[in-house]
matplotlib code that plots the C-alpha trace (Angstrom):
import matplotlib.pyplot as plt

x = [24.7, 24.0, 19.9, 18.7, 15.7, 15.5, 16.0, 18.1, 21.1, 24.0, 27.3, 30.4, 30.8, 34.6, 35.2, 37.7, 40.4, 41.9, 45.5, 47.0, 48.7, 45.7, 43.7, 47.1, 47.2, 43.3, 44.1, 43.7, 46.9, 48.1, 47.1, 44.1, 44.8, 46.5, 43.6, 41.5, 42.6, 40.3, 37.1, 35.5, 33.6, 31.8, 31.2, 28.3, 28.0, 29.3, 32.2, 36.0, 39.2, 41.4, 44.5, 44.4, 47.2, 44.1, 43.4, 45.9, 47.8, 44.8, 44.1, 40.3, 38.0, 35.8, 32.4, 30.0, 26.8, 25.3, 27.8, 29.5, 32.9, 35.8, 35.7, 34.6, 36.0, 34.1, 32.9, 30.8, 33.5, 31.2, 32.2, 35.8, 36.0, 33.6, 36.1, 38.9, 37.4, 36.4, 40.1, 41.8, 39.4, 39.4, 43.0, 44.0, 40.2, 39.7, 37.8, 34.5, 34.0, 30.8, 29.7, 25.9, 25.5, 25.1, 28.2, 25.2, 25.4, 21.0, 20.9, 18.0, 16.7, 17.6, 21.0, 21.3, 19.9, 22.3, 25.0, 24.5, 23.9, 27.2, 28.7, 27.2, 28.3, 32.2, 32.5, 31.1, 30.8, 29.9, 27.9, 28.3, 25.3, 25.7, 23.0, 19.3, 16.2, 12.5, 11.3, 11.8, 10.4, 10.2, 13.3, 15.3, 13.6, 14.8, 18.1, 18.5, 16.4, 19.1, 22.4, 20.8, 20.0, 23.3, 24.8, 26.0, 26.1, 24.6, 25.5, 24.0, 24.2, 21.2, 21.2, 21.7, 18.5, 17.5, 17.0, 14.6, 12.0, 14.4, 13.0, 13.3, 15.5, 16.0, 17.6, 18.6, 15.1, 15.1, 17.9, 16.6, 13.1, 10.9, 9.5, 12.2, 14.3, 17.3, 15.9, 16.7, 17.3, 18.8, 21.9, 23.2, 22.0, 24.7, 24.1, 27.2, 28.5, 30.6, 34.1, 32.3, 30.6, 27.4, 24.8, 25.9, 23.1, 22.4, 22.6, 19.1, 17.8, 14.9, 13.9, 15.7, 19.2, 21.6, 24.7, 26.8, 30.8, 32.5, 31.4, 32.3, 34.9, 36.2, 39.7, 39.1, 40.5, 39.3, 39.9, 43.2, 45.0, 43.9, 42.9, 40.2, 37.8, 33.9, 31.0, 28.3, 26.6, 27.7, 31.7, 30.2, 29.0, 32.1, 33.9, 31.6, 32.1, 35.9, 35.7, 32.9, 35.8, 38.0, 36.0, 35.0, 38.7, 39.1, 36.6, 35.8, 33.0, 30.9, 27.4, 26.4, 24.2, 26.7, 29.2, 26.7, 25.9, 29.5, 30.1, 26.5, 26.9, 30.9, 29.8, 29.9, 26.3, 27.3, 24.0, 21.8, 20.0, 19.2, 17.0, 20.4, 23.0, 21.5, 23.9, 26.3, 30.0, 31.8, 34.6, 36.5, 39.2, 36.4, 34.9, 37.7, 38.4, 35.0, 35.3, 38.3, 37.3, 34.1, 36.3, 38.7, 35.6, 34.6, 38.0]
y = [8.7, 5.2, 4.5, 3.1, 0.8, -2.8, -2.3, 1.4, 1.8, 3.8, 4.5, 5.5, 9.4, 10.8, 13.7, 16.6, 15.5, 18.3, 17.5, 18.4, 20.7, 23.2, 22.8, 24.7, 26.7, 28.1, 28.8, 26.0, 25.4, 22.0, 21.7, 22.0, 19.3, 16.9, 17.6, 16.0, 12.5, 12.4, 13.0, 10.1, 9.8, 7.1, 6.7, 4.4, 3.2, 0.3, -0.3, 0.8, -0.3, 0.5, 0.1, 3.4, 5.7, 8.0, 5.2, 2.6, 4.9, 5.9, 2.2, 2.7, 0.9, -1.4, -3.6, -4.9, -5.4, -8.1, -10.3, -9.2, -9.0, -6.7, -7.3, -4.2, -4.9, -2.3, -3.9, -0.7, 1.7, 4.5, 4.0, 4.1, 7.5, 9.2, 7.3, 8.8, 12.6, 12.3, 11.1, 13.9, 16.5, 16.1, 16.4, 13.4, 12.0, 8.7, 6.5, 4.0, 2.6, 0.6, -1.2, -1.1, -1.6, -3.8, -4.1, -2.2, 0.6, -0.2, 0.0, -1.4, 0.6, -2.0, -2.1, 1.5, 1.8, -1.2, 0.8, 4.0, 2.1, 0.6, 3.7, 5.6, 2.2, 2.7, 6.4, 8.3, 11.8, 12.3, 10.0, 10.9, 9.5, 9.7, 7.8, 8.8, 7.6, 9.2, 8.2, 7.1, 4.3, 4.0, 2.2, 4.8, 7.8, 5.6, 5.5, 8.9, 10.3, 7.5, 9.0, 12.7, 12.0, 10.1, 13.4, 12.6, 15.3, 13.6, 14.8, 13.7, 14.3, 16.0, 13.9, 14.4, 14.4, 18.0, 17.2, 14.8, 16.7, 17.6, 15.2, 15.5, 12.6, 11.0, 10.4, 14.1, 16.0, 14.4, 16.4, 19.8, 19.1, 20.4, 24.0, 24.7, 26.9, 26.0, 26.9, 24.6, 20.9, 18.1, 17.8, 18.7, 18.6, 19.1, 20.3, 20.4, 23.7, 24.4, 25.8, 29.3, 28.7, 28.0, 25.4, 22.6, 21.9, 18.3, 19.1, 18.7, 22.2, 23.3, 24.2, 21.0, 22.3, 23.3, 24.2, 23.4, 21.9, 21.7, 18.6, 19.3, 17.9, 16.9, 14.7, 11.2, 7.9, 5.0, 1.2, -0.2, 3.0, 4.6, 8.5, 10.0, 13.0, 12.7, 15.1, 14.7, 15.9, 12.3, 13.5, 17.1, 15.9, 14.4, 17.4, 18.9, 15.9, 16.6, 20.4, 19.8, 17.1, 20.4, 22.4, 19.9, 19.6, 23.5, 23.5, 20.4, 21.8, 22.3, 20.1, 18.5, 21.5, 23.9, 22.4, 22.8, 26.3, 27.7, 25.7, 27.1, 31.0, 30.8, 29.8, 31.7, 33.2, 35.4, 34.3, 34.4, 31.1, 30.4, 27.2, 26.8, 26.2, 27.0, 29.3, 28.9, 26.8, 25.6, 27.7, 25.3, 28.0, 31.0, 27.8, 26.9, 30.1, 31.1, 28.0, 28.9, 32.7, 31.1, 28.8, 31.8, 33.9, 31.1, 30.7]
z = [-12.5, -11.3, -11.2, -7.9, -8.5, -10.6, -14.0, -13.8, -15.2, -16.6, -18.1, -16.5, -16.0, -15.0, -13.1, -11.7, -9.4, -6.9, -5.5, -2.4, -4.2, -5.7, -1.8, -0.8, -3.5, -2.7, 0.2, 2.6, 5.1, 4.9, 9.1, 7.9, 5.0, 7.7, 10.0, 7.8, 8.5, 11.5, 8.9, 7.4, 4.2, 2.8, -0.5, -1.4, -5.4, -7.6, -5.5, -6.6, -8.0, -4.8, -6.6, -8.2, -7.3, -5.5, -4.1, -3.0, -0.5, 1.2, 2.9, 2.6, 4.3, 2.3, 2.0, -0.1, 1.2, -1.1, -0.4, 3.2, 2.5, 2.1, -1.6, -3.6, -6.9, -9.3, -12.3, -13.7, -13.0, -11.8, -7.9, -9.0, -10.5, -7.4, -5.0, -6.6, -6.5, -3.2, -2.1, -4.2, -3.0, 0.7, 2.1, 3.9, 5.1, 5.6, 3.2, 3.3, 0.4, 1.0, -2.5, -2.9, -6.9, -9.8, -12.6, -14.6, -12.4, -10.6, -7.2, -4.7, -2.0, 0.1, -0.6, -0.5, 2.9, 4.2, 2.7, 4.3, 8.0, 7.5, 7.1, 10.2, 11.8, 10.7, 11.6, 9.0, 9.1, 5.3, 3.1, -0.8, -3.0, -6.8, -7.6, -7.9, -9.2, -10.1, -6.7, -3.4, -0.6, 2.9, 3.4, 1.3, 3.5, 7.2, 6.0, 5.2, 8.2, 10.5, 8.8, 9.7, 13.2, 13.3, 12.9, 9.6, 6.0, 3.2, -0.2, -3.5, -6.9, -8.4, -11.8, -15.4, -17.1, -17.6, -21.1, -20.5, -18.5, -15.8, -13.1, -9.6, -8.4, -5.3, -2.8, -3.7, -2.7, 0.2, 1.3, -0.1, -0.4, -3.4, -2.9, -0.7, -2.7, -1.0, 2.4, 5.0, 4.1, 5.8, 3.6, 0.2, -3.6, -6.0, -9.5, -11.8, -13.3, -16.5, -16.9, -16.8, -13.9, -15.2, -14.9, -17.1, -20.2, -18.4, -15.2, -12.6, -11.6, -9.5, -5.8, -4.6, -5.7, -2.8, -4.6, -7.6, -8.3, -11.8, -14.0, -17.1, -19.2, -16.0, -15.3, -13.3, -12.4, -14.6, -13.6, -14.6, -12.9, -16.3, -16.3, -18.6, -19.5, -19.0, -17.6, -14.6, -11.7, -10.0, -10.2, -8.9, -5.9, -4.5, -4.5, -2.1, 0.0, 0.3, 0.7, 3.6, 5.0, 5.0, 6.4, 9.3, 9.4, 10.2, 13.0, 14.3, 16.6, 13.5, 13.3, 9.6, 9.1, 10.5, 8.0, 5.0, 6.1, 5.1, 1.9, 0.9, 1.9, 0.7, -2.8, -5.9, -5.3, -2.2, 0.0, -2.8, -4.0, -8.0, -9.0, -11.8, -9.4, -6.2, -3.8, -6.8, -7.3, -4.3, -3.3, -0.6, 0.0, 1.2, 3.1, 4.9, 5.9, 7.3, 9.0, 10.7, 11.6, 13.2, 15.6, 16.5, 17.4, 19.6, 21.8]

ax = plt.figure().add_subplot(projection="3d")
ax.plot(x, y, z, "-o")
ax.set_aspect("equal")
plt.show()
């Protein structure tokens, strides 16, 4: 997961990629797949290699806020294999691919926050942060609070570094604070989960964890239009990104917390809340459809 602060960095993680093809197969009706197109996330890291094939049909928007051009060429490769989960994940939503990090995978505060204001500028209606770091700043904490009050969902990874202490990491806990045990909270934390469905061995875990996606030995786009295996809570969080673009998709009169509230009560845990994996492994097809029942009750 890309470090946000001078002198943080990382190496390149891969993740899951869901098709078209298995959305429909859980359970979600392609209207609700072509609805989708009027969602936007933005995806905020090292930039992305938009050619692709997740990418290059898709026509995402794109900007790099160091240098103020369309130009996102991804020289890390971390922001290319989140981009390409996010696209796979969500149906047909519309992409914002807003570069805010180094080739070495270190983000600023400052560019982080000028990446996320961008976004809410363009239309975004869900931010995805995989990065994180062992603190956070005023600036960081505006941006957030601006994307919230913009009526944006902000989802982050919850980091990798059980094994060394298991930190808290932001920008995550600002979402799902500490202590909270996953009551309330602005937006989402996302731990990764095995194949089994259980908390992966590096995954973050704690109060601060809002729910959990697969990220393990996980199948992602690498830059070149390569493909490859690799593990991480950073490829996790961008499938919850695209199933909560489905579900805003089934009922466009949800709010961001609204939106969050489904994806976190649909999940593998039933309603109940662990500090491993919080209210459990995304289920997009129970989302969806919960989504849809509340908008029929509504009519």
């Amino acid at each position: 997961m890309p470090a946000r602060g001078a002198g943080r960095s990382v190496g390149a993680m891969l993740a899951v990629l869901a098709t078209l093809a298995s959305a429909v197969a859980v359970g979600i009706p392609s209207a609700v797949v072509h609805a989708s197109a009027g969602v936007e996330i933005a995806v905020v890291d090292t930039g992305a290699d938009v050619t692709v094939p997740e990418l290059a049909g898709r026509h995402p928007l794109t900007f790099d806020t160091r240098t103020g051009t369309a130009d996102v060429r991804d020289a890390n490769g971390h922001g290319t294999f989140v981009a390409s989960i996010a696209a796979a994940s969500s149906g047909e939503a519309r992409l914002i691919l807003v570069k805010a990090g180094s080739s070495s995978g270190a983000f600023t505060d400052d560019a982080e926050a000028a990446a996320i204001r961008y976004a809410i500028g363009h239309g975004a209606r869900i931010i995805n942060l995989s990065i994180g770091g062992p603190d956070t700043t005023p600036v960081e904490q505006a941006a957030i609070a601006y994307a919230v009050r913009s009526g944006a969902l902000v989802v982050a990874s919850a980091g990798n570094d059980y094994g060394l202490g298991n930190p808290v990491e932001y920008p995550a806990a600002l979402l799902q604070p500490v202590g909270s045990d996953g009551r309330g909270g602005i937006g989402l934390v996302v731990a990764a989960s095995t194949a089994s469905g259980s908390r992966a061995p590096f995954s973050g875990s704690g109060s601060w964890i809002s729910l959990a996606a697969p990220g393990v030995d996980v199948y992602g786009a690498v830059r070149g239009k390569r493909h490859g295996y690799g593990s991480g809570t950073s490829f996790a969080a961008p499938q919850v990104a695209g199933a909560a673009a489905l579900v805003w998709a089934a009922d466009p009169l949800l709010t961001a917390r609204g939106v969050a509230r489904i994806l976190e009560r649909t999940a593998s845990g039933h309603g109940s809340w662990t500090p491993e994996l919080g209210y459990g492994v995304v289920d997009v097809g129970a989302a969806v459809a919960a989504a849809r029942r509340e908008l029929a009750l509504r009519r």
